[in-house]
C-alpha positions in Angstrom: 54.9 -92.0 -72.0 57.6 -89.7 -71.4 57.6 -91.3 -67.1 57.8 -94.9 -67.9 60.8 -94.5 -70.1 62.7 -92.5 -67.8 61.6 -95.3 -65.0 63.2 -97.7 -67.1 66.3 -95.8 -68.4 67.5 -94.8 -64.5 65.5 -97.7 -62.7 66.9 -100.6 -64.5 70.9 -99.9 -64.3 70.3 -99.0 -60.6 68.9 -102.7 -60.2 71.2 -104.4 -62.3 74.3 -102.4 -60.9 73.2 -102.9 -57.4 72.6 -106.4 -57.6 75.9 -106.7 -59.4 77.8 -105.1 -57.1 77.4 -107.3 -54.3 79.0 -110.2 -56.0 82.0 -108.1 -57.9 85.1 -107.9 -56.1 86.3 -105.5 -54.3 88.2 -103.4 -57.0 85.6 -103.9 -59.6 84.5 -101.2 -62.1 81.2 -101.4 -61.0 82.1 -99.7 -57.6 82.7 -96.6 -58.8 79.5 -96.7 -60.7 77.0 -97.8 -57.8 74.8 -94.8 -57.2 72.8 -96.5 -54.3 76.3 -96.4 -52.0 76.7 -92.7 -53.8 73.6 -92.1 -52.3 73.7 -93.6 -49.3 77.1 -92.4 -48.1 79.5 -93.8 -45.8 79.0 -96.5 -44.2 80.5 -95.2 -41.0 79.8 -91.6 -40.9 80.7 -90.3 -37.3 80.3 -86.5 -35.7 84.5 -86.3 -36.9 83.7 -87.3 -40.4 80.3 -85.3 -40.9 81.5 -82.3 -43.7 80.1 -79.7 -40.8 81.6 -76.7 -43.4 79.6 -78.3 -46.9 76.4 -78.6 -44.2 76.6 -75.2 -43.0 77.0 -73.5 -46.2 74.2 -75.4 -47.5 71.3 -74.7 -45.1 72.7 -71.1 -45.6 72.1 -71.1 -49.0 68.9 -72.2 -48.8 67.8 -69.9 -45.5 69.2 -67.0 -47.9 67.0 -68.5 -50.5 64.2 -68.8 -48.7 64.3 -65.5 -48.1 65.0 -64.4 -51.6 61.7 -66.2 -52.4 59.6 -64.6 -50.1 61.3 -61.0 -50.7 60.0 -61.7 -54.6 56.7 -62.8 -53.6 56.0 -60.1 -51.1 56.8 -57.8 -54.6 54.6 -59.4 -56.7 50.9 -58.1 -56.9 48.4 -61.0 -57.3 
């Protein structure tokens, strides 16, 4: 029961606000609301705008985590 609410609960405002949003004007409320543009990003994202710095430190993180991982599970006795 527990999955058919949540559906609902997130999948219906991100329907109804999406919808919405294509009709409201440009300065609207709803704007700063729609998740599916959060999402999505800019619409014009070029090599200049990419956030290289936010990319790079993120696929660190999760090489160092990686490793972390396996560091653990090579510990562990099964």
């Amino acid at each position: 029961m527990a999955l058919p609410i949540t559906l609902v609960l997130l999948g219906s405002p991100y329907l109804v606000i999406q919808e919405y949003t294509r009709s409201a004007a440009p300065g609207a409320w709803v704007h700063r609301v729609d998740i599916s543009h959060v999402m999505a990003g800019p619409p014009h994202l070029t090599l200049a705008a990419t956030p290289w710095l936010g990319l790079a430190v993120s696929i660190l993180l999760a090489i160092g985590l990686l490793f972390a991982a396996a560091k653990i599970g090579d510990s562990i006795e099964y």
